[in-house]
LOLUM-55744 format. One record per atom (N, C-alpha, C): x, z, y. Coordinates in steps of 0.2 Angstrom, whole numbers. Layout:
<recs>
- east, up, north
- X, Z, Y
...
</recs>
This chain:
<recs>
- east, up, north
- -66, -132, -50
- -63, -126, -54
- -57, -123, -50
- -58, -118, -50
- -52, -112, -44
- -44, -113, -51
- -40, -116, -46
- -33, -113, -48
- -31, -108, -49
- -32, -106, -45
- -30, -97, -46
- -35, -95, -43
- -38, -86, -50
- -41, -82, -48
- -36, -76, -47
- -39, -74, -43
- -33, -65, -41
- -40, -59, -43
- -39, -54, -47
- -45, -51, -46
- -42, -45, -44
- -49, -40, -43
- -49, -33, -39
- -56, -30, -42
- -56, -27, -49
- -60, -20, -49
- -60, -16, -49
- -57, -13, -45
- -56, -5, -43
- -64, -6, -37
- -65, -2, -36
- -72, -1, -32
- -67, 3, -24
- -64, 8, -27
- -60, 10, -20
- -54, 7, -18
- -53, 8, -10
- -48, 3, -6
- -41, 6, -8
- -36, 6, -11
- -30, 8, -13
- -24, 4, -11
- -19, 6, -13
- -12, 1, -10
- -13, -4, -16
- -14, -6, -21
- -15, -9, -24
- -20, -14, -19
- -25, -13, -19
- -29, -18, -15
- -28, -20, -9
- -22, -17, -4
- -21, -18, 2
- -16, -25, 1
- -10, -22, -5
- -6, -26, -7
- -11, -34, -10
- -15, -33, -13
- -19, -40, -16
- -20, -43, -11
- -24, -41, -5
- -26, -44, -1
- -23, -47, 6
- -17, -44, 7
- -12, -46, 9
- -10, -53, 7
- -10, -55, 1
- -8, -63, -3
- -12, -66, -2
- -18, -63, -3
- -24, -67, -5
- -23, -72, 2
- -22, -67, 9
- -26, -70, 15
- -20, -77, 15
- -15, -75, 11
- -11, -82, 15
- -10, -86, 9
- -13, -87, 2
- -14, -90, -2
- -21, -94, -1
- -25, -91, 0
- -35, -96, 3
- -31, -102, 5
- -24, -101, 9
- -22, -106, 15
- -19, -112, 11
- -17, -110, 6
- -13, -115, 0
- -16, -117, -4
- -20, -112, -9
- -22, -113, -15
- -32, -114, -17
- -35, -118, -22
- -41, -115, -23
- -42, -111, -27
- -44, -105, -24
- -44, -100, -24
- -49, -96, -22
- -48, -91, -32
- -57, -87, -30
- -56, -78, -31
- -57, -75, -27
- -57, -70, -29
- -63, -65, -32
- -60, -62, -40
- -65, -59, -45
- -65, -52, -42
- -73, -49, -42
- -73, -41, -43
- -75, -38, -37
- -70, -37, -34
- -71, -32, -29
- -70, -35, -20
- -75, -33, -15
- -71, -37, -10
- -67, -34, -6
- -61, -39, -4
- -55, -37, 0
- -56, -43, 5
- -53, -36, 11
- -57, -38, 18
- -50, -44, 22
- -55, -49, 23
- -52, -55, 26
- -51, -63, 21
- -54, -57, 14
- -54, -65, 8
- -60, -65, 8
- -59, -72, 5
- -67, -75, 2
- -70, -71, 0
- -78, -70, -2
- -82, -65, -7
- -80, -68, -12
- -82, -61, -16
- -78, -61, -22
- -84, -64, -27
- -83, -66, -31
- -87, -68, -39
- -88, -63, -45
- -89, -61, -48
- -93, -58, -56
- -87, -61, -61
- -85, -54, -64
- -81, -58, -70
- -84, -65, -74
- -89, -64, -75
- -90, -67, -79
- -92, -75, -77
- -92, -74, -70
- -91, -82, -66
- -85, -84, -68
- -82, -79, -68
- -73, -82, -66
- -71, -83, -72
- -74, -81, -79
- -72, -85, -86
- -77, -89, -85
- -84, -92, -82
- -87, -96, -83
- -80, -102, -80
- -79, -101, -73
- -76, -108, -70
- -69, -106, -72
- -66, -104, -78
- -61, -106, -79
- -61, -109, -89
- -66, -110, -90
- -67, -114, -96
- -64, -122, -93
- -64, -124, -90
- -63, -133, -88
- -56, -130, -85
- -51, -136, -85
- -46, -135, -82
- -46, -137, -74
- -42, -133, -72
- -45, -136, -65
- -40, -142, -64
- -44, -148, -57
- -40, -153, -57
- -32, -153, -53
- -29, -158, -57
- -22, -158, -56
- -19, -152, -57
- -21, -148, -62
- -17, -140, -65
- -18, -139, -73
- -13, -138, -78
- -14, -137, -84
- -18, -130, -86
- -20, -126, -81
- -24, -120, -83
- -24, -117, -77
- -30, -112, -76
- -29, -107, -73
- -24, -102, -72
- -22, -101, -66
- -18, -94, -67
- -24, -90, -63
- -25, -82, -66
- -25, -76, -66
- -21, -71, -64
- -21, -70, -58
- -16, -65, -56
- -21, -58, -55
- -20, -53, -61
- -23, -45, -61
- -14, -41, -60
- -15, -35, -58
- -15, -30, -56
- -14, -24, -59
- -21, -24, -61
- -23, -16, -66
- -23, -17, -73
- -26, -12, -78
- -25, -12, -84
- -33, -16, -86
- -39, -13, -82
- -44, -17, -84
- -43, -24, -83
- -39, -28, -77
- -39, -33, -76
- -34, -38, -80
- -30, -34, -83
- -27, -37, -90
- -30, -38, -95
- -36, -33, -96
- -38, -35, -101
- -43, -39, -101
- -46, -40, -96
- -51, -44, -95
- -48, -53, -94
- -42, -54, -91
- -38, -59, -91
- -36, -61, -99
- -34, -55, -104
- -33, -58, -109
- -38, -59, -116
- -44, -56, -113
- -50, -57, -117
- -53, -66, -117
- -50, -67, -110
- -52, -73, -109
- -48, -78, -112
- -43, -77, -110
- -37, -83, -113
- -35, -83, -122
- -37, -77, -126
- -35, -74, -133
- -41, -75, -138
- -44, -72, -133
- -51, -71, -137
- -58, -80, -138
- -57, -80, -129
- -61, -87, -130
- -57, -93, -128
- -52, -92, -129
- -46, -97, -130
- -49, -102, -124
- -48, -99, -119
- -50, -103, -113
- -41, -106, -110
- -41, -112, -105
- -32, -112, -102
- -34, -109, -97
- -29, -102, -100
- -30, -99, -94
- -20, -95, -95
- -18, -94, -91
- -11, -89, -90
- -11, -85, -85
- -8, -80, -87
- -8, -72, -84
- -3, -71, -81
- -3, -68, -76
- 3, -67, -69
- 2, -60, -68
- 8, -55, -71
- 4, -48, -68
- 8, -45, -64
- 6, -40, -58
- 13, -39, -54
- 13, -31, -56
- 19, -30, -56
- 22, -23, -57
- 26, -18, -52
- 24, -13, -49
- 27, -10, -44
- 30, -1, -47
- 29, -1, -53
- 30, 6, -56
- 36, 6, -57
- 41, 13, -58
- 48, 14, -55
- 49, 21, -61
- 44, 18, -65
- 47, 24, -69
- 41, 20, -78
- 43, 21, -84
- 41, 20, -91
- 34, 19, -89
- 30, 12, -91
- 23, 14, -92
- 22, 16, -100
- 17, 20, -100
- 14, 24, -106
- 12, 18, -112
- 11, 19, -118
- 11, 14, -124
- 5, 9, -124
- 0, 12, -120
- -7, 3, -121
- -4, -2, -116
- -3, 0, -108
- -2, -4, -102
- 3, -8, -105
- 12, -3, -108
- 17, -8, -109
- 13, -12, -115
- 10, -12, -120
- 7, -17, -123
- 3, -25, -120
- 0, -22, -114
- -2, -26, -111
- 0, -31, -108
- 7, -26, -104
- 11, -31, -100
- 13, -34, -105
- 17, -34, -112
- 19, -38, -116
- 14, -44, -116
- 9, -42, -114
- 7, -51, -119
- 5, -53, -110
- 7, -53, -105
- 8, -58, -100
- 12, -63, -101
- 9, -69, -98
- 12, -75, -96
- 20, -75, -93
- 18, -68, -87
- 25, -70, -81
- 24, -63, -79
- 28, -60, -78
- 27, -53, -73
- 32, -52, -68
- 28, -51, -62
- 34, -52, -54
- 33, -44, -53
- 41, -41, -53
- 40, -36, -50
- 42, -34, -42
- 40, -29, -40
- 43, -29, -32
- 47, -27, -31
- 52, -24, -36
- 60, -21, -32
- 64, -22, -38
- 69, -25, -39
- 74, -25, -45
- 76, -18, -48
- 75, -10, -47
- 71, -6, -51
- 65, -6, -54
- 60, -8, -52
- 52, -11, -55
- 55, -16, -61
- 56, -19, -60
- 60, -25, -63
- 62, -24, -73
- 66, -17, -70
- 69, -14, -78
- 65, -12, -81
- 60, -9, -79
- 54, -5, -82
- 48, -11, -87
- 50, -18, -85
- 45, -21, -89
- 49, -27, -92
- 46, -34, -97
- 48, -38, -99
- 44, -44, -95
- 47, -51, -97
- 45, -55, -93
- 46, -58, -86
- 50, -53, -84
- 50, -55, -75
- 50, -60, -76
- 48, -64, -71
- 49, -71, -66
- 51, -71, -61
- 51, -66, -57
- 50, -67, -52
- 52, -60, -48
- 53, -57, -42
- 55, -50, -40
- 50, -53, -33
- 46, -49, -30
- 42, -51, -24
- 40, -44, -21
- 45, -42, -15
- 44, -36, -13
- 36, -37, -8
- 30, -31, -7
- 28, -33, -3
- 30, -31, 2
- 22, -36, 5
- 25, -40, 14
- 20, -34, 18
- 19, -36, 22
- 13, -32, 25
- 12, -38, 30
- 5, -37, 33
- 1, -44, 34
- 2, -41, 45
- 4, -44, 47
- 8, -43, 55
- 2, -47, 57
- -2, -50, 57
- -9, -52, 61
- -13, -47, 61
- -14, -42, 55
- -17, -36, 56
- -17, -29, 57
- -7, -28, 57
- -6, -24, 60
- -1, -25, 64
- -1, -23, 68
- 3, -23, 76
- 3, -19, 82
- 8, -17, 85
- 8, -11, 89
- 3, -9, 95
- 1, -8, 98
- -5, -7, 103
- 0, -6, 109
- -4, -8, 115
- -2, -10, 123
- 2, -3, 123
- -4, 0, 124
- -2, 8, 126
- -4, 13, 120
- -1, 15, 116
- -3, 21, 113
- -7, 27, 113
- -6, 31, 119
- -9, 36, 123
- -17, 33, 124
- -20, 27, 126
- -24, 24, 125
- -28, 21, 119
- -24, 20, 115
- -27, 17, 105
- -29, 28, 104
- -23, 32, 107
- -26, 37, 103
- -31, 42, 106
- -33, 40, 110
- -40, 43, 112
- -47, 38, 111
- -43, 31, 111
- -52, 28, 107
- -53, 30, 100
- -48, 35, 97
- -49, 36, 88
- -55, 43, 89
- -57, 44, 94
- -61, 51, 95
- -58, 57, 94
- -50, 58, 90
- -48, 62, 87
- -46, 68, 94
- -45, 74, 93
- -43, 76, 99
- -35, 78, 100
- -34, 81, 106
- -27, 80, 107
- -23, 74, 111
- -18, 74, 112
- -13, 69, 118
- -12, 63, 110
- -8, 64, 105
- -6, 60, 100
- -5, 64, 94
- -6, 59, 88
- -6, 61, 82
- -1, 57, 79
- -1, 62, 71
- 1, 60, 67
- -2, 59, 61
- 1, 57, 53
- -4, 56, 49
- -1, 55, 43
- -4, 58, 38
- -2, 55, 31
- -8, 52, 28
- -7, 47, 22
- -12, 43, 19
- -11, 42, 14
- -19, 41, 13
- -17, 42, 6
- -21, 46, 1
- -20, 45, -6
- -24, 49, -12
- -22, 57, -9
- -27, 61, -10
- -27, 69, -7
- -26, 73, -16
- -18, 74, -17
- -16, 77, -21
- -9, 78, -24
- -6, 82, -27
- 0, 85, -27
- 5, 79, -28
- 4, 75, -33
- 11, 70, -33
- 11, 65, -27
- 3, 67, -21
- 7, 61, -15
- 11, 67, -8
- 13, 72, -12
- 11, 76, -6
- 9, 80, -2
- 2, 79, -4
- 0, 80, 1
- 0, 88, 6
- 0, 92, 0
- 2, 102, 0
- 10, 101, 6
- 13, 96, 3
- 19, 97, 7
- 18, 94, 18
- 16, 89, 17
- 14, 87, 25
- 8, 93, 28
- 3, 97, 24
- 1, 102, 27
- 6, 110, 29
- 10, 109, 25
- 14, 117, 25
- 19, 111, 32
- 20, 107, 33
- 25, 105, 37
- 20, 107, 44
- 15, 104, 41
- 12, 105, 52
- 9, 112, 53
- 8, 113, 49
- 8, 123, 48
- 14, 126, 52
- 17, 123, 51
- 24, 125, 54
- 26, 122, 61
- 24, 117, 63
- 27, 109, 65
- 20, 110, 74
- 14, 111, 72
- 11, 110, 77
- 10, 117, 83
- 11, 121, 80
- 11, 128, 85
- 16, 126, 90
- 23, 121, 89
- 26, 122, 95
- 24, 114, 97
- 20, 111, 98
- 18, 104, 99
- 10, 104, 102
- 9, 107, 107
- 2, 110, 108
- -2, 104, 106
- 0, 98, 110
- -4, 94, 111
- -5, 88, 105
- -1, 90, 101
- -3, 86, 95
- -6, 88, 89
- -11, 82, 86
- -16, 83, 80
- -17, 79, 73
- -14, 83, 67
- -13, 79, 59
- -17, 79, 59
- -16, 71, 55
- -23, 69, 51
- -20, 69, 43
- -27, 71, 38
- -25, 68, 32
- -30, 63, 28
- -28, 59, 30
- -33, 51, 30
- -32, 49, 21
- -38, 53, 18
- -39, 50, 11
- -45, 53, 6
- -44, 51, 1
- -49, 56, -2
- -47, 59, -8
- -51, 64, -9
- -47, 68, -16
- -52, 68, -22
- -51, 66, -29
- -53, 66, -34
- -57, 70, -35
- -60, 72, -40
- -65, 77, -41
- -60, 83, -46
- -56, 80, -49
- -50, 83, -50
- -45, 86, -47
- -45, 85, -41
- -40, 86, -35
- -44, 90, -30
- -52, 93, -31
- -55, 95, -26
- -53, 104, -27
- -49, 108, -31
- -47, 114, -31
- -40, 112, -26
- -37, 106, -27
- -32, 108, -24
- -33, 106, -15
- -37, 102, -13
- -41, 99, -6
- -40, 106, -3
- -47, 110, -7
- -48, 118, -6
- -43, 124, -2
- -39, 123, -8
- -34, 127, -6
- -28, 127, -1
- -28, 119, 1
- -24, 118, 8
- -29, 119, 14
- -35, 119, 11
- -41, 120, 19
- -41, 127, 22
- -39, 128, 14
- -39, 139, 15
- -33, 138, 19
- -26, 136, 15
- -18, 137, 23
- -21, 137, 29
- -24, 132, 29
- -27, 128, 36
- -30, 133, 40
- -34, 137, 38
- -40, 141, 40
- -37, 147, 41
- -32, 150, 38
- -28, 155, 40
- -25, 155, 43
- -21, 150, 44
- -17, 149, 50
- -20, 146, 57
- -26, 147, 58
- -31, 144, 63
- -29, 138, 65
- -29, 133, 61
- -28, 126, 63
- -33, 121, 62
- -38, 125, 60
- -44, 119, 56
- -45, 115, 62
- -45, 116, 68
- -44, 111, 72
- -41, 106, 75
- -36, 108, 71
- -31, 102, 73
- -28, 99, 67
- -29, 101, 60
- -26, 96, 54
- -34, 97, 52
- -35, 90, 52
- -41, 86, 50
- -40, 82, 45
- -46, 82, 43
- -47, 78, 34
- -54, 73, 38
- -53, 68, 40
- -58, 62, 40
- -60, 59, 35
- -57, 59, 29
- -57, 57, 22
- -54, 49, 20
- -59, 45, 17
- -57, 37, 15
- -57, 34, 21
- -54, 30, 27
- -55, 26, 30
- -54, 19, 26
- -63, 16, 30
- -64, 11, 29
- -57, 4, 32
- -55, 0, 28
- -46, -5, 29
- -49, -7, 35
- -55, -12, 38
- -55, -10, 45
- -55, -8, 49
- -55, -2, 49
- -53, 4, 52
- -45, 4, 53
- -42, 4, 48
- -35, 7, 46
- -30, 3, 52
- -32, -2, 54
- -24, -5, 57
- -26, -2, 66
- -32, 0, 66
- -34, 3, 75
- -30, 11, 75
- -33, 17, 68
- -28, 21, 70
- -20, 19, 67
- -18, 16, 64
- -11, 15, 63
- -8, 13, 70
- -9, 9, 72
- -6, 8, 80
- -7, 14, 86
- -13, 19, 83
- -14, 23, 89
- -8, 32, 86
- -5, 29, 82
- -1, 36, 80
- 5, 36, 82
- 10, 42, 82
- 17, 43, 85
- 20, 41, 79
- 19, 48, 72
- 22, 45, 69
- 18, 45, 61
- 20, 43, 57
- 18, 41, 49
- 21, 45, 45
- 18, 52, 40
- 22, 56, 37
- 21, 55, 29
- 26, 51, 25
- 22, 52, 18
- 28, 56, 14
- 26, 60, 9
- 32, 64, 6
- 30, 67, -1
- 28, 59, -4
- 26, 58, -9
- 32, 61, -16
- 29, 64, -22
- 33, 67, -27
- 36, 62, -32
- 32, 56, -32
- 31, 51, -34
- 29, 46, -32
- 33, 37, -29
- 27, 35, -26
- 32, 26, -30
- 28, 22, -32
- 32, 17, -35
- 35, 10, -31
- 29, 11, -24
- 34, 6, -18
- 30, 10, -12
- 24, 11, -10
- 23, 13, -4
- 20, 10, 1
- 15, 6, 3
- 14, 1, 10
- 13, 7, 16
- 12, 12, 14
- 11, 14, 22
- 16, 15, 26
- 21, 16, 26
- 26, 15, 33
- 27, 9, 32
- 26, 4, 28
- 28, -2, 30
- 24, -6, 36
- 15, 0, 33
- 12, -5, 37
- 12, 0, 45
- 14, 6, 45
- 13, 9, 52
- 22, 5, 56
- 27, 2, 51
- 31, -2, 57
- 28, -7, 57
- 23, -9, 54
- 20, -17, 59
- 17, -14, 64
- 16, -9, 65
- 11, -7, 71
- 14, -2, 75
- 24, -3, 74
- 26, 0, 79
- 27, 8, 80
- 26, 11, 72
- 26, 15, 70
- 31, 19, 67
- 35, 22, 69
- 42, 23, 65
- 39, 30, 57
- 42, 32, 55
- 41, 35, 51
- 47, 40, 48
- 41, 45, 42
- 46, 51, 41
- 45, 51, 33
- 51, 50, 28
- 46, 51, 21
- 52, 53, 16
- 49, 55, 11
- 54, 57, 4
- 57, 53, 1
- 63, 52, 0
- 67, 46, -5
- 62, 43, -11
- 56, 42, -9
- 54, 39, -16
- 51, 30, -13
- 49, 29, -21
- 46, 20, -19
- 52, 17, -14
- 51, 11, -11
- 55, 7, -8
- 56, 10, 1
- 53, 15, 1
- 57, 19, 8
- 62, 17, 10
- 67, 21, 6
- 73, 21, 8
- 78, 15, 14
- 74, 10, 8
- 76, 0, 9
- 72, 2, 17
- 66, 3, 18
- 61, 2, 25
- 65, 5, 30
- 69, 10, 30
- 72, 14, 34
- 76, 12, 37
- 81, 8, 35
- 87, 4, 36
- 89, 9, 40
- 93, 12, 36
- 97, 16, 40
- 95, 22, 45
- 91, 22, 47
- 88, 28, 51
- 85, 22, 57
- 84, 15, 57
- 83, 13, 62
- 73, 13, 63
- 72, 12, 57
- 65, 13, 58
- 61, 20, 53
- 65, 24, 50
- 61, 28, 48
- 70, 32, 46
- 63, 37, 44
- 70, 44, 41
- 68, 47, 35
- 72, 48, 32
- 72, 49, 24
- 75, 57, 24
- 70, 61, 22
- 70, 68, 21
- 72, 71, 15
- 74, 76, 13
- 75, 79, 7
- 70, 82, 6
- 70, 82, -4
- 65, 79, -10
- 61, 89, -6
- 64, 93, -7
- 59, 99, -7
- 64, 104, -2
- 65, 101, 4
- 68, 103, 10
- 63, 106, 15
- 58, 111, 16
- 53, 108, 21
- 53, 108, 26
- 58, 115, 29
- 62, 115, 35
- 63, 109, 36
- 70, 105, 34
- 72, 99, 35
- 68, 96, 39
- 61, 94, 33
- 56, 89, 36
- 53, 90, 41
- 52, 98, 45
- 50, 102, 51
- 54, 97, 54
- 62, 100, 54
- 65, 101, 62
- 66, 92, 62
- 65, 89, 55
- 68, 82, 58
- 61, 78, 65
- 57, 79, 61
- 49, 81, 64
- 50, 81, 73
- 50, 89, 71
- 51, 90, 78
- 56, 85, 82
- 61, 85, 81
- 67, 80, 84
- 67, 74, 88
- 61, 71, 82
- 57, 66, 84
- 51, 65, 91
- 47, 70, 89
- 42, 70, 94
- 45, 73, 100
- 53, 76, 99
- 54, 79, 109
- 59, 74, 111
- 60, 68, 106
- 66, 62, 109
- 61, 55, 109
- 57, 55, 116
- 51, 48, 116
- 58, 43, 116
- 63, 43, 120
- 67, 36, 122
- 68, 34, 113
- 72, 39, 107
- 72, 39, 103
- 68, 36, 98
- 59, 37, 100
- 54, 35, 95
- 52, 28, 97
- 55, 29, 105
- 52, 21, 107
- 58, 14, 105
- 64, 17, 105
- 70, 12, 102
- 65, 10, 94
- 67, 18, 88
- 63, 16, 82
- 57, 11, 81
- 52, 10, 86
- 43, 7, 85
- 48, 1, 86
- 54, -1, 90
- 54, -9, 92
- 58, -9, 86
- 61, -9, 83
- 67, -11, 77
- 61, -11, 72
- 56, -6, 70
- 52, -7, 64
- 48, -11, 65
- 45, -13, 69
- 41, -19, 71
- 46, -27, 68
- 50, -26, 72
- 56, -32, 71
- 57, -34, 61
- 59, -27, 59
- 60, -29, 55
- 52, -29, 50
- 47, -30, 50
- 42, -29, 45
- 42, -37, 49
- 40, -39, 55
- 38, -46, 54
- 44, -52, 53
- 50, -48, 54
- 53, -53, 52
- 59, -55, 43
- 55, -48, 41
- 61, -47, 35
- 55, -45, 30
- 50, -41, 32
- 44, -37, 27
- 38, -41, 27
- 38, -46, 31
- 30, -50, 28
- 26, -49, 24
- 19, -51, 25
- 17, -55, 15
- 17, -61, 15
- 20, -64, 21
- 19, -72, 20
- 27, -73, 14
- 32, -71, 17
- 37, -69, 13
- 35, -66, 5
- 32, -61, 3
- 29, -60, -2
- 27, -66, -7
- 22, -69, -1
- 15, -75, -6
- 19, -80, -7
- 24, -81, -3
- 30, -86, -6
- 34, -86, -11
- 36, -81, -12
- 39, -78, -18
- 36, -79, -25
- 28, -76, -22
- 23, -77, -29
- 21, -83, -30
- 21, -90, -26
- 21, -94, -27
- 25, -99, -31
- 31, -96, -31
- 35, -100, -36
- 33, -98, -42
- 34, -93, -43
- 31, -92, -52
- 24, -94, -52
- 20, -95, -48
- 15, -100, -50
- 18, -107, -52
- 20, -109, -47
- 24, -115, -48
- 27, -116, -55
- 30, -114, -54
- 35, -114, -63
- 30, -114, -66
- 27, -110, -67
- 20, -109, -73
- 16, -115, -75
- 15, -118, -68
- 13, -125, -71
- 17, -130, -70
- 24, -131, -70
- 27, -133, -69
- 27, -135, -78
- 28, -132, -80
- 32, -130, -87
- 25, -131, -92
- 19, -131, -89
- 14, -132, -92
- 10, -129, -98
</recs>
């Protein structure tokens, strides 16, 4: 019987899942451990919920219950259907990264957790039960800087000398309107360089896709700010090492992994005071924090960057340093395994 399940029903690959499986790769190494639902690329395959209340009816050996560690709101409820309902030993671990009120069913949820680890001691206020604070990590096996850059960014097939790139859900609280108006502005004096906007948009989000294709097409640029769409997570650490720089300028964002993960891969970065940036920035050594609805700013800081290489190549080595040595997720899965610990420590 698995000591700890971690589930993932979300069917799409989200920071949420990037963040799960980040742990997951360096818990396999410690714990028995099954992952429910969805597969996350480098963990075991996954199991069927209904496995995972199957083998969590017996206790497993040498552990007074299962911990379940969910995420989302279906995964709460399905952890507490199990332990409430079929009164299985089971205990709930749920991690919180939200930076502002969750809405009246979730906060009920998180109430009937076990233990809840949040990522940043703002995260933290917003819920009950902290155990634990686990900022995440990003995983430095799978993303890491490339030999040569100029080289990673022509095997991406993309055209152009170098890119740049936002990631992520296509819609207004990441953004995403804003990083188009900036290269609308940003790329006519940069010949040789090409946006990417690496994600997918909603079905509810598809008038608003539209209407930045139109900026795009007036501005004759549909050749150079490109929509690739969802990149599959195997994919994602080949073009992060192959980009200049990383643009997120979210209106809302609760922590954030992608500039975390473009400094593991030697990638410095440009983004809005929101989620845990600010902290990633340190100082302007590895990214630069712009103002909220500045978009000029966000231009000229842009440009600044791309015509001072001795400058971006100082940045790539300090944000590299710091994600493997300060931002891990082996550092994170550390973290989270003390509230395990405790939990059954305490029985």
């Amino acid at each position: 019987m698995p000591e700890l399940i971690v589930t993932n029903f979300n069917r799409n690959f989200t920071g949420v899942s990037a963040t799960a499986a980040n742990v997951v790769r360096q818990h396999m190494q410690t714990y028995d451990l099954a992952l429910a639902g969805q597969p996350l690329l480098g963990c075991p395959d996954p199991i069927s919920k209904s496995k995972a209340i199957s083998l969590s009816r017996l206790r497993p050996k040498d552990r007074p219950f299962t911990i379940w560690h969910v995420r989302r709101n279906t995964e709460m409820r399905a952890a507490l259907w199990a332990r409430d309902v079929l009164r299985l030993p089971v205990k709930i671990v749920f991690t919180s990264a939200a930076i502002r009120r969750h809405s009246a069913f979730p906060r009920w949820l998180i109430s009937r957790m076990d233990a809840v680890i949040a990522t940043t001691v703002e995260a933290a206020s917003f819920v009950p039960n902290v155990r634990g604070i686990a900022p995440h990590g990003v995983d430095t096996d799978t993303f890491y800087p490339a030999r040569d850059r100029a080289d990673a960014w022509s095997l991406t097939g993309f055209p152009g000398t170098h890119g740049i790139a936002t990631i992520g859900r296509i819609r207004r609280e990441k953004g995403t309107d804003r990083f188009v108006e900036a290269m609308i502005a940003l790329l006519p004096k940069h010949p040789g360089l090409t946006a990417l906007v690496v994600g997918r948009a909603a079905r509810s989000d598809q008038a608003f896709l539209e209407r930045l294709q139109s900026k795009i097409e007036q501005a004759g640029l549909s050749g150079r700010i490109l929509f690739p769409g969802e990149m599959p997570a195997s994919e994602l650490p080949a073009l992060m090492r192959a980009l200049s720089l990383v643009v997120q300028l979210p209106r809302y964002e609760g922590y954030g992994m992608t500039p975390l993960e473009g400094m593991a891969s030697g990638v410095p970065f440009v983004a809005t005071d929101q989620g845990y940036y600010r902290s990633f920035s340190a100082q302007g050594s590895c990214g630069v924090i712009v103002p909220d609805e500045d978009q000029q700013a966000t231009v000229n800081t842009l440009s600044d960057l791309l015509n001072a290489p001795e400058r971006l190549d100082t940045m790539s080595y300090s944000a590299q340093e710091a994600a493997m040595f300060q931002l891990s997720s082996v550092r994170e899965a550390d973290e989270i395994s003390k509230v395990y610990e405790d939990l059954w420590a305490k029985g």
